[in-house]
PDB file with SEQRES, HELIX, SHEET and CRYST1 records, atoms N, CA, C and O in Angstrom:
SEQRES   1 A   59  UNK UNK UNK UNK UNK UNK UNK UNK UNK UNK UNK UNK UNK          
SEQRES   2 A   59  UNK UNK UNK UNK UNK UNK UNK UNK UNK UNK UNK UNK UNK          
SEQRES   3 A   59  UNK UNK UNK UNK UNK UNK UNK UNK UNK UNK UNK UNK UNK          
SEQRES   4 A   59  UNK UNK UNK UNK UNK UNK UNK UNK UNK UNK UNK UNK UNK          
SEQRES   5 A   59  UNK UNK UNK UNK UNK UNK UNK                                  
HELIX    1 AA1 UNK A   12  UNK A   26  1                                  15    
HELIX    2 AA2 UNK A   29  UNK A   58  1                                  30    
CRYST1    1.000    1.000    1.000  90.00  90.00  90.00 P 1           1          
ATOM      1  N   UNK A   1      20.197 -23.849  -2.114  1.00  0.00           N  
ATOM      2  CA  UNK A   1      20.023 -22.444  -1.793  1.00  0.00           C  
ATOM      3  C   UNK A   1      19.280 -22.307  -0.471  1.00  0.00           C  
ATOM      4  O   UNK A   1      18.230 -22.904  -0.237  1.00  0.00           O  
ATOM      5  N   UNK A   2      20.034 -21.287   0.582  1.00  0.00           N  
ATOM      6  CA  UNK A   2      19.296 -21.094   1.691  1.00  0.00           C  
ATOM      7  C   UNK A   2      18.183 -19.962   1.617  1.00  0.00           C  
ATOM      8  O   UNK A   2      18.533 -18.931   1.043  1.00  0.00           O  
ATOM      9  N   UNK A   3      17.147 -20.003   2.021  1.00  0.00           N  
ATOM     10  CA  UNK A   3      16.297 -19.122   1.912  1.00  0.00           C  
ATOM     11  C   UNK A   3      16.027 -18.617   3.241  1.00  0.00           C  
ATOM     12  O   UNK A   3      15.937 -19.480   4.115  1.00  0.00           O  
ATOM     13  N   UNK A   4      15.830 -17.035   3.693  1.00  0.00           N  
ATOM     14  CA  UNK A   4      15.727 -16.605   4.854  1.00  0.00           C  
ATOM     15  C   UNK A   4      14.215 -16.195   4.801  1.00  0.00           C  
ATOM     16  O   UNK A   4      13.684 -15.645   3.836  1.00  0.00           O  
ATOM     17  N   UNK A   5      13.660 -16.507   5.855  1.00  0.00           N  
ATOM     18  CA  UNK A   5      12.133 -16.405   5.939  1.00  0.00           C  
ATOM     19  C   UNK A   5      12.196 -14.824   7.298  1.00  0.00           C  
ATOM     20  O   UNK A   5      12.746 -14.621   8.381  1.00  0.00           O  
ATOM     21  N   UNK A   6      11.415 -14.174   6.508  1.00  0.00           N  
ATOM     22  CA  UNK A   6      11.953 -12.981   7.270  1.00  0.00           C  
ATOM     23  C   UNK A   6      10.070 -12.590   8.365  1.00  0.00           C  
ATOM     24  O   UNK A   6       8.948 -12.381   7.904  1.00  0.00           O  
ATOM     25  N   UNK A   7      10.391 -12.631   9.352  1.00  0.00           N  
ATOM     26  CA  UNK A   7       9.546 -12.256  10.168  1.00  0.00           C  
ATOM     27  C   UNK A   7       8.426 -11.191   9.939  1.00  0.00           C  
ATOM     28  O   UNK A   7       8.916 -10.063   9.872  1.00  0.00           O  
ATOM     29  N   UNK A   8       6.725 -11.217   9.764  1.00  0.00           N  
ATOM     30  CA  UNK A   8       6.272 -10.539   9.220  1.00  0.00           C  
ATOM     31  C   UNK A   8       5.835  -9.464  10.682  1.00  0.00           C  
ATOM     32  O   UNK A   8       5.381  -8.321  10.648  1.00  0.00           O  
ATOM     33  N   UNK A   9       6.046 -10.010  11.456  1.00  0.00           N  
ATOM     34  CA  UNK A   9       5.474  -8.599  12.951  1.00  0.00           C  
ATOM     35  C   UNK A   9       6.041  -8.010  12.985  1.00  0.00           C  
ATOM     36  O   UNK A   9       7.230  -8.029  13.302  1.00  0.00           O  
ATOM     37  N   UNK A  10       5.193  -7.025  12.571  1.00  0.00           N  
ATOM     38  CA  UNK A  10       5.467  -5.542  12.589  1.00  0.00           C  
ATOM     39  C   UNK A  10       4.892  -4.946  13.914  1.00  0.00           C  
ATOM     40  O   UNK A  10       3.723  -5.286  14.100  1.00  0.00           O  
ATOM     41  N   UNK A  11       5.424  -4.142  14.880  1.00  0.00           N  
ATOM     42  CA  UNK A  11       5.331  -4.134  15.829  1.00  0.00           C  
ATOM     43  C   UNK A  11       5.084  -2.073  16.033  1.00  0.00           C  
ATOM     44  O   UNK A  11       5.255  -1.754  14.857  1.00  0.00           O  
ATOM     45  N   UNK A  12       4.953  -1.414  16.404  1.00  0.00           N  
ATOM     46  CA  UNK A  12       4.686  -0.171  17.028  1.00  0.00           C  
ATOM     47  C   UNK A  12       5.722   0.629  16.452  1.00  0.00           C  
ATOM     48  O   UNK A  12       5.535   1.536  15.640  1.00  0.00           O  
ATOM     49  N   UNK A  13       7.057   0.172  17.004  1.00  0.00           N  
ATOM     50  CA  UNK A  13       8.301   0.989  16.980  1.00  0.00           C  
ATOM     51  C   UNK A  13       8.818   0.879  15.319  1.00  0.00           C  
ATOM     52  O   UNK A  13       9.475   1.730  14.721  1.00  0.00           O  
ATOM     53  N   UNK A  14       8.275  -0.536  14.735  1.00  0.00           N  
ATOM     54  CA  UNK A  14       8.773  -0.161  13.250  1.00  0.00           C  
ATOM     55  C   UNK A  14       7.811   0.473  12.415  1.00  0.00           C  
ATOM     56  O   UNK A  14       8.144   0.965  11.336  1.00  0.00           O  
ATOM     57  N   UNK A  15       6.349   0.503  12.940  1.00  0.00           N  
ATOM     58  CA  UNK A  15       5.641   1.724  12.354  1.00  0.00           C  
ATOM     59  C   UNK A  15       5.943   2.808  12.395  1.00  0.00           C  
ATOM     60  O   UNK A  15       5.778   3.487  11.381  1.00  0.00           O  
ATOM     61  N   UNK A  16       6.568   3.463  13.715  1.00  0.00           N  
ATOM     62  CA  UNK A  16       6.880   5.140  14.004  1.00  0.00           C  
ATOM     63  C   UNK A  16       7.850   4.863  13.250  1.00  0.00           C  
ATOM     64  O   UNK A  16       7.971   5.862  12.542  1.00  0.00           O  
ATOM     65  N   UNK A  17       8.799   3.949  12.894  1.00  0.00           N  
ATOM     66  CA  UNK A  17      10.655   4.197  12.570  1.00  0.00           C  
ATOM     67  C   UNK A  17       9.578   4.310  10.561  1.00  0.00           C  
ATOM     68  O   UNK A  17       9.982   5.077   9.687  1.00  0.00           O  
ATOM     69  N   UNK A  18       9.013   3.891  10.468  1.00  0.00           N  
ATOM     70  CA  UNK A  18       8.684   4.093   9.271  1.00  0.00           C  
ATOM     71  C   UNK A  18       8.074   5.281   8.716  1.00  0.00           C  
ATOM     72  O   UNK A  18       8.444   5.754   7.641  1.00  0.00           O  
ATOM     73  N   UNK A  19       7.047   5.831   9.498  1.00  0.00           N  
ATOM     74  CA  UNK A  19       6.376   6.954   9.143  1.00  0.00           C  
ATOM     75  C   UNK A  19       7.330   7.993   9.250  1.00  0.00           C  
ATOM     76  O   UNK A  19       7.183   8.916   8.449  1.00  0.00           O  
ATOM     77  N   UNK A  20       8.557   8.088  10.288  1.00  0.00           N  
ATOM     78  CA  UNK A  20       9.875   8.716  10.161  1.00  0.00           C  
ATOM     79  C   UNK A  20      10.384   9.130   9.343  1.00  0.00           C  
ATOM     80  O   UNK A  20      10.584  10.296   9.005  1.00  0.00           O  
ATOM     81  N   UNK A  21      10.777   7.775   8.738  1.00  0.00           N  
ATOM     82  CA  UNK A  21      11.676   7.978   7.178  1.00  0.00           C  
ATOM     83  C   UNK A  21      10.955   8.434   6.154  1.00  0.00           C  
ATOM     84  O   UNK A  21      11.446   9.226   5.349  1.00  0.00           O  
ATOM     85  N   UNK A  22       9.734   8.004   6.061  1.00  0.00           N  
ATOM     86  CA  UNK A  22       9.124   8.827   5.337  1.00  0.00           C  
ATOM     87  C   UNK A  22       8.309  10.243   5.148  1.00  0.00           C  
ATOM     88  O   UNK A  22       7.746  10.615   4.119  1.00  0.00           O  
ATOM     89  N   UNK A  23       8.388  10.924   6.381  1.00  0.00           N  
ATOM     90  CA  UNK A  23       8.312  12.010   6.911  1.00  0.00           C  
ATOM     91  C   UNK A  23       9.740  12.991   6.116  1.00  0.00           C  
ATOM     92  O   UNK A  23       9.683  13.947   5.342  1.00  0.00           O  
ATOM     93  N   UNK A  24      10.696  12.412   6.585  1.00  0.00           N  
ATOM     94  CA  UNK A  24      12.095  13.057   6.350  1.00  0.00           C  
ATOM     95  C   UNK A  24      12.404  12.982   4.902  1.00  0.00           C  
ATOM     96  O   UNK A  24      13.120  13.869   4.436  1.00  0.00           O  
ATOM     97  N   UNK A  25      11.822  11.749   3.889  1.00  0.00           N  
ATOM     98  CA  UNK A  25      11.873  11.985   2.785  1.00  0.00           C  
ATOM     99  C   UNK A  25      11.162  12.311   1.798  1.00  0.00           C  
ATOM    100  O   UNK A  25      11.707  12.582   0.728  1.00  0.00           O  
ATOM    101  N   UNK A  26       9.814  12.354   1.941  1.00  0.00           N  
ATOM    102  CA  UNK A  26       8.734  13.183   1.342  1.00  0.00           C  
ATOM    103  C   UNK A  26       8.039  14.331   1.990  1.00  0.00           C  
ATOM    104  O   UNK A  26       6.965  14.677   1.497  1.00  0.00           O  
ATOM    105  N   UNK A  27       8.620  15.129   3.286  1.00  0.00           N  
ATOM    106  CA  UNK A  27       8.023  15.840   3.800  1.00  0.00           C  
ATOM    107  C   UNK A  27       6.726  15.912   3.894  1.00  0.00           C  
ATOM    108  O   UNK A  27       5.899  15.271   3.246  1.00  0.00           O  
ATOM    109  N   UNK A  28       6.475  17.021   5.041  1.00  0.00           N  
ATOM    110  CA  UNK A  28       4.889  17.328   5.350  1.00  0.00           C  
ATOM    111  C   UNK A  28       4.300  17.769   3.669  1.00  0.00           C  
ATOM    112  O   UNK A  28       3.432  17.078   3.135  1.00  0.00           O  
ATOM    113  N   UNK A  29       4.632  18.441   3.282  1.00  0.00           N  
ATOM    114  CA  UNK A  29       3.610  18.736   2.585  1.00  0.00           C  
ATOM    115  C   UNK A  29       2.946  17.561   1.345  1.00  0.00           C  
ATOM    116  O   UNK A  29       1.800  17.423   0.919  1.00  0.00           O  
ATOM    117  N   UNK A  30       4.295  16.801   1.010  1.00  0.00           N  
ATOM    118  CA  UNK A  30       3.998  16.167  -0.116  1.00  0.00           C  
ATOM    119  C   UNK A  30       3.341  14.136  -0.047  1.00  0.00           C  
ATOM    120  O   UNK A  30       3.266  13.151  -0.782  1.00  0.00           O  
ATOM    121  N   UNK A  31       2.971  14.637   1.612  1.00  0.00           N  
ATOM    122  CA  UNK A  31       2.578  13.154   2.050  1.00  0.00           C  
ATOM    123  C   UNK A  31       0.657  12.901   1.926  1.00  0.00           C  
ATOM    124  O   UNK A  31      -0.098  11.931   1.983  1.00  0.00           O  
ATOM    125  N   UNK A  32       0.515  14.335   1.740  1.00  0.00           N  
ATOM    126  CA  UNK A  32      -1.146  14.228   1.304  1.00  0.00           C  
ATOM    127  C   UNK A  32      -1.309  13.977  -0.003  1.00  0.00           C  
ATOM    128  O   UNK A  32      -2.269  13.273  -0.314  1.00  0.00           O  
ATOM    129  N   UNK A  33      -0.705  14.324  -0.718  1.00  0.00           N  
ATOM    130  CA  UNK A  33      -0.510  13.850  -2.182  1.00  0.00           C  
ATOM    131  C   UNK A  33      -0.095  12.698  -2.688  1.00  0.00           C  
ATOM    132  O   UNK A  33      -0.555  12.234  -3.732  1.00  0.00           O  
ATOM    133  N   UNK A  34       0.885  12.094  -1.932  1.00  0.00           N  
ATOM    134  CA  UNK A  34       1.043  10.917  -2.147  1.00  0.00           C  
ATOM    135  C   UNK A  34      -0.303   9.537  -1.853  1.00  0.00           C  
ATOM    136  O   UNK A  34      -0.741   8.658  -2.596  1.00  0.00           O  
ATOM    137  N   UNK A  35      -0.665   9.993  -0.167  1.00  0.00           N  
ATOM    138  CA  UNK A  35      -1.750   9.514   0.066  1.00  0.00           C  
ATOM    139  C   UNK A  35      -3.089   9.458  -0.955  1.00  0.00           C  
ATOM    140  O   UNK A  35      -3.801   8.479  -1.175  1.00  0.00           O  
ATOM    141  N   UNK A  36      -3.191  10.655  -1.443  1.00  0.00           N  
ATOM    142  CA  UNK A  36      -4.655  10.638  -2.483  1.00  0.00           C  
ATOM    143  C   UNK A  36      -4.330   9.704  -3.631  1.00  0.00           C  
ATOM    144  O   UNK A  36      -5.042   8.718  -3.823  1.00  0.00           O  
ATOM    145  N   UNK A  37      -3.019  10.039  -4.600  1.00  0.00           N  
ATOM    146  CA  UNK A  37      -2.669   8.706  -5.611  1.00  0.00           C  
ATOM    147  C   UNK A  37      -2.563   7.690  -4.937  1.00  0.00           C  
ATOM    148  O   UNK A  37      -3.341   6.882  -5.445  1.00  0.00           O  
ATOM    149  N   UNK A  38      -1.982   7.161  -3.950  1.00  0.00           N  
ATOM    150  CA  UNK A  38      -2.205   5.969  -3.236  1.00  0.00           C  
ATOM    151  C   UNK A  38      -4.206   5.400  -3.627  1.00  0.00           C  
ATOM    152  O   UNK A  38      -4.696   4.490  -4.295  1.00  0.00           O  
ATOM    153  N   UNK A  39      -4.827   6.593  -2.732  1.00  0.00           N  
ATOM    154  CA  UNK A  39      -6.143   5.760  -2.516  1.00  0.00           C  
ATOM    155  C   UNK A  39      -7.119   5.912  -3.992  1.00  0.00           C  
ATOM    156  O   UNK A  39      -8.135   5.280  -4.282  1.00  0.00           O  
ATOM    157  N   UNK A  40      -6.526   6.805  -4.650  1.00  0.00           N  
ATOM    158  CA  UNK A  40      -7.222   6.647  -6.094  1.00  0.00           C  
ATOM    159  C   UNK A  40      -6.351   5.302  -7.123  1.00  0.00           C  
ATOM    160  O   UNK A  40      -6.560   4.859  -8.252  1.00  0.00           O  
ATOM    161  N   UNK A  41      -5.707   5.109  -6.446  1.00  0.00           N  
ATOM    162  CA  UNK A  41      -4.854   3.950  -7.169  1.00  0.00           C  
ATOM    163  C   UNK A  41      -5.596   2.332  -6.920  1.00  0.00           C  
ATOM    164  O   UNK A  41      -6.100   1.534  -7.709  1.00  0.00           O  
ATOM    165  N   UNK A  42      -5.396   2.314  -5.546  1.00  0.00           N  
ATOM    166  CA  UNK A  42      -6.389   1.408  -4.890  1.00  0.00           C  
ATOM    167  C   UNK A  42      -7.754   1.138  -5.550  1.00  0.00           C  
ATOM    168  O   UNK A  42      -7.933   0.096  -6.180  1.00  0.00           O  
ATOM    169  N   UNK A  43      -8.907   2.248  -5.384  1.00  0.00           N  
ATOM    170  CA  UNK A  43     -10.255   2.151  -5.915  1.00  0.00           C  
ATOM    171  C   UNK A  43      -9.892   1.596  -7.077  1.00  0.00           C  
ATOM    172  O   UNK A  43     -10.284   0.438  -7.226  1.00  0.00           O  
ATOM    173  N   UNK A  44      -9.022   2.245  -8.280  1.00  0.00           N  
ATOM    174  CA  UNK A  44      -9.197   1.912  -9.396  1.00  0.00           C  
ATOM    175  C   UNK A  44      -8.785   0.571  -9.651  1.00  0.00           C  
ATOM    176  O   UNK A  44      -9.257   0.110 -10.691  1.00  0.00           O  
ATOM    177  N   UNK A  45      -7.936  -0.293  -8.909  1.00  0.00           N  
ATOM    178  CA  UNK A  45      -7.211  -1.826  -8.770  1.00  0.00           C  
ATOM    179  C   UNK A  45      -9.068  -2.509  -8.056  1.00  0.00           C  
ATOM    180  O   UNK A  45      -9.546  -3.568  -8.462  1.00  0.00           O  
ATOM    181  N   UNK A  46      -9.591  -1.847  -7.285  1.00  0.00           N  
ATOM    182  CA  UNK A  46     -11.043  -2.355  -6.540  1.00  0.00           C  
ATOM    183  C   UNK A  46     -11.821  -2.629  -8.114  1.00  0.00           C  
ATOM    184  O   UNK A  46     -11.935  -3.696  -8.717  1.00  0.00           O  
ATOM    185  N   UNK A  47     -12.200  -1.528  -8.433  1.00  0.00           N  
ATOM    186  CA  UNK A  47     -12.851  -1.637  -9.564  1.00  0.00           C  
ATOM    187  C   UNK A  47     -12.779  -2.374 -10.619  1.00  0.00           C  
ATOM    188  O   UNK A  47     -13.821  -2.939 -10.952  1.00  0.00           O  
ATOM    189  N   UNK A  48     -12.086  -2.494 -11.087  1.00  0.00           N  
ATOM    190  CA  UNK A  48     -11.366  -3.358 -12.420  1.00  0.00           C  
ATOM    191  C   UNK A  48     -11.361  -4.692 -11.703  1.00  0.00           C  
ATOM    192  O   UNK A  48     -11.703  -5.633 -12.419  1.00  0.00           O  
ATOM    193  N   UNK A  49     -11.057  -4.979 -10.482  1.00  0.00           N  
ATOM    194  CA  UNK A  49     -11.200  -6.431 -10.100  1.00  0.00           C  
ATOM    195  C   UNK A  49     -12.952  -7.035  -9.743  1.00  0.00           C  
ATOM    196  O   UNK A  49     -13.514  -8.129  -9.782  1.00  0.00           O  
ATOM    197  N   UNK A  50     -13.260  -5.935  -9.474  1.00  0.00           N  
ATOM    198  CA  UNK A  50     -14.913  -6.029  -9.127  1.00  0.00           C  
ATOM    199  C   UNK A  50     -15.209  -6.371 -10.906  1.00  0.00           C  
ATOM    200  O   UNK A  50     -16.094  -7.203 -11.106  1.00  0.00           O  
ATOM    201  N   UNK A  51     -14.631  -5.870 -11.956  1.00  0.00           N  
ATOM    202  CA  UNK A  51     -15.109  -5.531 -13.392  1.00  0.00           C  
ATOM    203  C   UNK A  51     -14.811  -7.354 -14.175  1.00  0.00           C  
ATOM    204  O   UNK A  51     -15.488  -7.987 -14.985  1.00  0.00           O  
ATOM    205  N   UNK A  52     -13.843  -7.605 -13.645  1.00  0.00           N  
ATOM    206  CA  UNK A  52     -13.520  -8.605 -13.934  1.00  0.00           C  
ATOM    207  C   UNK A  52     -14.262 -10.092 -13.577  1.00  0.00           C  
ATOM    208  O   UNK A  52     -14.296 -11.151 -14.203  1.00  0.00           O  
ATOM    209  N   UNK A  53     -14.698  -9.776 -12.599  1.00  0.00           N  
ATOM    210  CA  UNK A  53     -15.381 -10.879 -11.340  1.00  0.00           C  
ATOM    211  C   UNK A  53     -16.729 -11.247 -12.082  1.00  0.00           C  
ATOM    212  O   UNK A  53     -17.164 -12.280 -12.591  1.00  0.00           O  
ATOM    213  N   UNK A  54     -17.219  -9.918 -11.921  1.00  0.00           N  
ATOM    214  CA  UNK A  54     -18.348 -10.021 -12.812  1.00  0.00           C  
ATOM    215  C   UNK A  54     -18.856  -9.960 -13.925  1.00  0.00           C  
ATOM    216  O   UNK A  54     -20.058  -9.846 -14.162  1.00  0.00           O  
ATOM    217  N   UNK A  55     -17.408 -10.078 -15.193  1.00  0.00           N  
ATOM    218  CA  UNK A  55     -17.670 -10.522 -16.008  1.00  0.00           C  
ATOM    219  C   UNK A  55     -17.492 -12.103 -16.175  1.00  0.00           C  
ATOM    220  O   UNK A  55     -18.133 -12.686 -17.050  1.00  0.00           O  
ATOM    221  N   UNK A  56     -16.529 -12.861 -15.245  1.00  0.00           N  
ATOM    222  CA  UNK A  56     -16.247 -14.017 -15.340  1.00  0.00           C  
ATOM    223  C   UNK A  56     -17.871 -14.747 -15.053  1.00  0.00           C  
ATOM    224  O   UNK A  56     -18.132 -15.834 -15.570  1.00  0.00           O  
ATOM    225  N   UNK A  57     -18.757 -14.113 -14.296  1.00  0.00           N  
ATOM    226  CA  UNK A  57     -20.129 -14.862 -13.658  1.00  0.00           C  
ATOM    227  C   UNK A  57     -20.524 -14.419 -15.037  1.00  0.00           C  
ATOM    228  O   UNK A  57     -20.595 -15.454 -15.700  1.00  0.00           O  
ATOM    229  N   UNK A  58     -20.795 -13.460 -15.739  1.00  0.00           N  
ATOM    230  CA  UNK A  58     -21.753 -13.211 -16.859  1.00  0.00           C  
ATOM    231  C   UNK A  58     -21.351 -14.649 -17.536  1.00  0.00           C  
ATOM    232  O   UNK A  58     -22.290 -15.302 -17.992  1.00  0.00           O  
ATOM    233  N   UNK A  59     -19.975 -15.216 -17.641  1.00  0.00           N  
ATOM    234  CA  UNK A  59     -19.610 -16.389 -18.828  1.00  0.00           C  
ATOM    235  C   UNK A  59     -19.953 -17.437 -17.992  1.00  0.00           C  
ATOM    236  O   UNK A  59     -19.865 -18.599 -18.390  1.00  0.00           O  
TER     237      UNK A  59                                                      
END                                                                             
C-alpha cells in the first residue's frame, strides 16, 4: 500500500481560502457561536486532562 504523506504548511492564502469557506457556510452571524462552543469545548478537554494528571500523581 502506497501512502501519501500530505504536506503540513499551511501558508496565508490557505488560511484566507479557509476562513472563506467558512464564512460562506456558516455565515457572519453564526461564526461567534460556533467559536464560543469551540472554546468552551477546549477548557472543558483542558480540565479533565489537568483532572486526570493529577489524579495519576495522587496514585
Amino acid at each position: 500500500m502506497n501512502s501519501v504523506i500530505i504536506p503540513l504548511a499551511i501558508g496565508w492564502p490557505q488560511v484566507v481560502l479557509i476562513a472563506v469557506v467558512i464564512l460562506i457556510l456558516f455565515g457572519g452571524r453564526k461564526i461567534p457561536e460556533l467559536m464560543r462552543g469551540l472554546g468552551s469545548g477546549l477548557k472543558e478537554f483542558k480540565d479533565a486532562s489537568k483532572e486526570e494528571s493529577s489524579n495519576k500523581e495522587k496514585e
